[in-house]
C-alpha atoms as an extended CHARMM CRD file, in Angstrom:
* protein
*
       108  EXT
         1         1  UNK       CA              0.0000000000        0.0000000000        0.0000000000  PROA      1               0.0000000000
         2         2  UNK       CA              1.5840000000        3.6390000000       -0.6910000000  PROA      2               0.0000000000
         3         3  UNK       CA              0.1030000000        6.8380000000        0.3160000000  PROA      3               0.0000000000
         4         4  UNK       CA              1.0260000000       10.0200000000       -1.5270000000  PROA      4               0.0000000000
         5         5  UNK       CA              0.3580000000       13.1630000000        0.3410000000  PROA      5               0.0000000000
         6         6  UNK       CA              0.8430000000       16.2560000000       -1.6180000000  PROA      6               0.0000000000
         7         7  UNK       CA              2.5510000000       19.2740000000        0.9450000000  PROA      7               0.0000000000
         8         8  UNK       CA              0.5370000000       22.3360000000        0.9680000000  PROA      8               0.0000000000
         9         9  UNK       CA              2.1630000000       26.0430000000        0.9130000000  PROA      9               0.0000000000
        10        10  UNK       CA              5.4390000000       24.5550000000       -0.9900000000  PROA      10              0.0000000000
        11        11  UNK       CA              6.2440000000       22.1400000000        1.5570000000  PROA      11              0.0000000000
        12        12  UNK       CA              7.8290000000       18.4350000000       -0.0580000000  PROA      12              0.0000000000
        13        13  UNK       CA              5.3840000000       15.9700000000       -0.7950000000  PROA      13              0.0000000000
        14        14  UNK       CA              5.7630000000       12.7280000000        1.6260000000  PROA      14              0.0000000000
        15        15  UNK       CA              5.8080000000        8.8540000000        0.6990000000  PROA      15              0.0000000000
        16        16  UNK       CA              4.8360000000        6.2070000000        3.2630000000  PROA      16              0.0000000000
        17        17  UNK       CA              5.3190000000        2.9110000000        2.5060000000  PROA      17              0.0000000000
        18        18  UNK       CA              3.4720000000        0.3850000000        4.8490000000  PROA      18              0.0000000000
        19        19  UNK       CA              4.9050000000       -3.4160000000        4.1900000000  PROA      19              0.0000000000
        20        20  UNK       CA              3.5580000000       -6.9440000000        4.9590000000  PROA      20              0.0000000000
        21        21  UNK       CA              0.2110000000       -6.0770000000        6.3220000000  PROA      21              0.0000000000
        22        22  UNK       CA             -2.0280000000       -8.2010000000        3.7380000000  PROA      22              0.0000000000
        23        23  UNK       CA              0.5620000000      -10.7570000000        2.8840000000  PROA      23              0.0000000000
        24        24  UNK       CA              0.4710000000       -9.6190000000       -0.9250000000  PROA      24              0.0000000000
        25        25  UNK       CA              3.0110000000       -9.2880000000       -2.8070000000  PROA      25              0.0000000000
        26        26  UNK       CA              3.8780000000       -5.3270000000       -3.4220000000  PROA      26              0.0000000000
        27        27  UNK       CA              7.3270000000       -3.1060000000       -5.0840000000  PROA      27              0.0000000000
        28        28  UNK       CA              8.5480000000       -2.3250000000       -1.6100000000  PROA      28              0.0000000000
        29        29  UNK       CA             11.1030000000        0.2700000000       -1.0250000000  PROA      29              0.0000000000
        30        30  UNK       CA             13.6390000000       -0.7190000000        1.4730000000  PROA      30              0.0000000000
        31        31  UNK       CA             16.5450000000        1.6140000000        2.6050000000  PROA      31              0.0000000000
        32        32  UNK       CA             16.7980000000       -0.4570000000        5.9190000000  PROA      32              0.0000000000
        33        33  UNK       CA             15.8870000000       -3.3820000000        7.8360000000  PROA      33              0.0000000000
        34        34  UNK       CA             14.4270000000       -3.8120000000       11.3660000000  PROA      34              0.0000000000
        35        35  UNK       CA             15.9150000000       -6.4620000000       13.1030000000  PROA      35              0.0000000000
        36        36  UNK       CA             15.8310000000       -9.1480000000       14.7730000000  PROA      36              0.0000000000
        37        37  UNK       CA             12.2820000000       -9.6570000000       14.3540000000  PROA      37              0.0000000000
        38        38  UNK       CA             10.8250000000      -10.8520000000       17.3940000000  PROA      38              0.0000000000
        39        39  UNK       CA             13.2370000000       -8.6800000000       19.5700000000  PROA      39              0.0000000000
        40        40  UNK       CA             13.5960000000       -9.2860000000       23.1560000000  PROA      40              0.0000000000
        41        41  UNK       CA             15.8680000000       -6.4240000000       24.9770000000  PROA      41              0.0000000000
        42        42  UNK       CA             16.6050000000       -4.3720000000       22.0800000000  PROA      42              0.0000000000
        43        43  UNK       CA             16.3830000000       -4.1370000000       17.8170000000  PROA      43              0.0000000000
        44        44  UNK       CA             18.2280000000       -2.2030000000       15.3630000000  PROA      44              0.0000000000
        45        45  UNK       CA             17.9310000000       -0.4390000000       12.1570000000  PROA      45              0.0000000000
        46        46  UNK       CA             20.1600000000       -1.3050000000        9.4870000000  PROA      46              0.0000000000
        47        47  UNK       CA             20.4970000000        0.5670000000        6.5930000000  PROA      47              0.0000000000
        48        48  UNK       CA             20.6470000000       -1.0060000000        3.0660000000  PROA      48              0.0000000000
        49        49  UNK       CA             22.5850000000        1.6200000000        1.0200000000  PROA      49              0.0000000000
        50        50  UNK       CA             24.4010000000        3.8600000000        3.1720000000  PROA      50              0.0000000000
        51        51  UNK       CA             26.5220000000        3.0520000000        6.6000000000  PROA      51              0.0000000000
        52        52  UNK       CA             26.3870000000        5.7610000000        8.4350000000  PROA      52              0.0000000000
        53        53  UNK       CA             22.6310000000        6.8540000000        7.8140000000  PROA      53              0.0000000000
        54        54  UNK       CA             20.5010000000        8.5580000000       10.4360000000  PROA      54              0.0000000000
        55        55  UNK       CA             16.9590000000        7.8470000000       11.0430000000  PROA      55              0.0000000000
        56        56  UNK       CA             13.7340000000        9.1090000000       12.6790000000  PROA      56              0.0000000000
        57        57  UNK       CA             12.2980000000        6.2610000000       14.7610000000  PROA      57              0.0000000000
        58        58  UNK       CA              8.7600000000        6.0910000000       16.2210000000  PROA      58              0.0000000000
        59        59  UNK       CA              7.5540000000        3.0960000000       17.8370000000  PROA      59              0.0000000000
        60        60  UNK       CA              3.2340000000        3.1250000000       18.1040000000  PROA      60              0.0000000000
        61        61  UNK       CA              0.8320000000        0.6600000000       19.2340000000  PROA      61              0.0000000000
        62        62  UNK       CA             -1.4020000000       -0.9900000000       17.5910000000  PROA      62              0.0000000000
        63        63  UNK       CA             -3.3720000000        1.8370000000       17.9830000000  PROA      63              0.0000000000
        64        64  UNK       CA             -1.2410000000        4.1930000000       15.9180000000  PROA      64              0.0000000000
        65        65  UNK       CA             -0.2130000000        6.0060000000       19.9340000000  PROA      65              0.0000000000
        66        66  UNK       CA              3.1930000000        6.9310000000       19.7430000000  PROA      66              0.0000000000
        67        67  UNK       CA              4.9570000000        5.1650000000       22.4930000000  PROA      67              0.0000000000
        68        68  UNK       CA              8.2860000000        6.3750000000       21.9070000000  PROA      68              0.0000000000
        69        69  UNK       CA             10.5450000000        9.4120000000       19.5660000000  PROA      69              0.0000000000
        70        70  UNK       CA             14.1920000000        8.4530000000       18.7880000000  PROA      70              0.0000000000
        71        71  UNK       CA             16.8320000000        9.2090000000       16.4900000000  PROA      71              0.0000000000
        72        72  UNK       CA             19.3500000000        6.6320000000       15.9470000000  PROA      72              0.0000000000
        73        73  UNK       CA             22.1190000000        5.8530000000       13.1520000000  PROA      73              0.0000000000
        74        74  UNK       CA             22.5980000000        2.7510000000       11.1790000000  PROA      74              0.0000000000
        75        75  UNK       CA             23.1170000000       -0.5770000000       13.6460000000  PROA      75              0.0000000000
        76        76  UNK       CA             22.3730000000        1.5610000000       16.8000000000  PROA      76              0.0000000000
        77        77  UNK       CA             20.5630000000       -0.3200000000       19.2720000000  PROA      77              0.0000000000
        78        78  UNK       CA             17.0530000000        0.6010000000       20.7550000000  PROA      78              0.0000000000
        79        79  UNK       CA             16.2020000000       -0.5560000000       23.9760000000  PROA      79              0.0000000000
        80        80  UNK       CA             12.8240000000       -1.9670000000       24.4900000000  PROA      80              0.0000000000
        81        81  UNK       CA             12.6710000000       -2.4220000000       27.6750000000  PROA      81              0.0000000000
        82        82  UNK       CA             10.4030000000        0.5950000000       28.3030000000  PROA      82              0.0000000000
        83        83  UNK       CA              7.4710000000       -1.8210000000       26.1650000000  PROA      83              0.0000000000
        84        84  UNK       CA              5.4850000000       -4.3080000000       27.2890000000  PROA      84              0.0000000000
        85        85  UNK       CA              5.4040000000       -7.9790000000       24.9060000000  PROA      85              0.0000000000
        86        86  UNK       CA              3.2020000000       -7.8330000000       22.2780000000  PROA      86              0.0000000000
        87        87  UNK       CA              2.6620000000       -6.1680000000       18.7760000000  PROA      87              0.0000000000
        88        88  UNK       CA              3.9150000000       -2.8550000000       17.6650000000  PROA      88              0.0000000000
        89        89  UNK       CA              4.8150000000       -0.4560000000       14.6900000000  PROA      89              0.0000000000
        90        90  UNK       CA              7.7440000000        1.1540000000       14.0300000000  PROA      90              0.0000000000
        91        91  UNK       CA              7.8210000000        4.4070000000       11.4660000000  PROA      91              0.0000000000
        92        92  UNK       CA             11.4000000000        4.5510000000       10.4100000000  PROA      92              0.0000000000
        93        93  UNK       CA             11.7360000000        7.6810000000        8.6800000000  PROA      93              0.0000000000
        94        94  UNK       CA             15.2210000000        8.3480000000        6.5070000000  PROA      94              0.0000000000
        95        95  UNK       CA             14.5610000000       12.6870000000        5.7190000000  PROA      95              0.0000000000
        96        96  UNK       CA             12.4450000000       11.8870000000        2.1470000000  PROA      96              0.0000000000
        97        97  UNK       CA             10.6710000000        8.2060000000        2.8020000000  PROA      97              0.0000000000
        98        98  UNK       CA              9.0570000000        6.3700000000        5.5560000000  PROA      98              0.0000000000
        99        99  UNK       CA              8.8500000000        2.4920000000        5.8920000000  PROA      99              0.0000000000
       100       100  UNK       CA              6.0270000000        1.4250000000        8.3200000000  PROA      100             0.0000000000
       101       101  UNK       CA              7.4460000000       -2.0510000000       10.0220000000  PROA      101             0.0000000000
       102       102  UNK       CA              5.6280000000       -4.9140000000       12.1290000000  PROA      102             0.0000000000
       103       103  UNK       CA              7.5720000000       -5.5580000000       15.2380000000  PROA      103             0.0000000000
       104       104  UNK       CA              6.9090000000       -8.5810000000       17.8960000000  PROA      104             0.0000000000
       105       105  UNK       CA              8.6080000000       -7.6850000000       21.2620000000  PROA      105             0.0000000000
       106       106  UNK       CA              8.9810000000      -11.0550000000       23.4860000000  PROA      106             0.0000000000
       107       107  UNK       CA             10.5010000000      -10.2030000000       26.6700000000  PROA      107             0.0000000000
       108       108  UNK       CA             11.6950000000      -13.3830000000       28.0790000000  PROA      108             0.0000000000
């Protein structure tokens, strides 16, 4: 599924790509991988084209609440031990294009 949303007053359109939610096969645009997927004390963001790249991460419930606002660089590690098990999503945003991820957190 892709959403275009046009900017208003000259501000840059946005692109949201949201992967794996119906199971169908889709182009996907991936400039980094979430991982390991289920995490337990922590996952990271790896980039696919660049080493060094910096992201905007948001982690939301099910819900679409925004449990937590970080910015991280390629193969940083985010804790998780501020969420509960169960099912989230994580907007990882690279300045131009975000990917919308599934994440399973099973704290042992």
């Amino acid at each position: 599924v892709r959403l275009l949303v046009n900017g208003q007053c000259g501000a840059h359109d946005t692109s949201i790509t949201l992967r794996d939610f119906t199971g169908l096969k889709t182009d996907k645009i991936e400039f980094c991988k979430l991982y390991p997927n289920p995490a337990n004390k922590a996952f990271c963001i790896k980039s696919t084209d660049e080493p060094n790249a910096e992201y905007e991460v948001q982690v939301l419930d099910m819900t679409g609440r925004r449990l937590m606002r970080i910015s991280v660089v390629s193969n940083e590690l985010i804790s998780t031990q501020a969420l509960s098990s169960g099912q989230y999503l994580v907007s990882i945003r690279n300045g131009q294009q975000t990917l919308v991820e599934k994440l399973v957190i099973s704290h042992d």
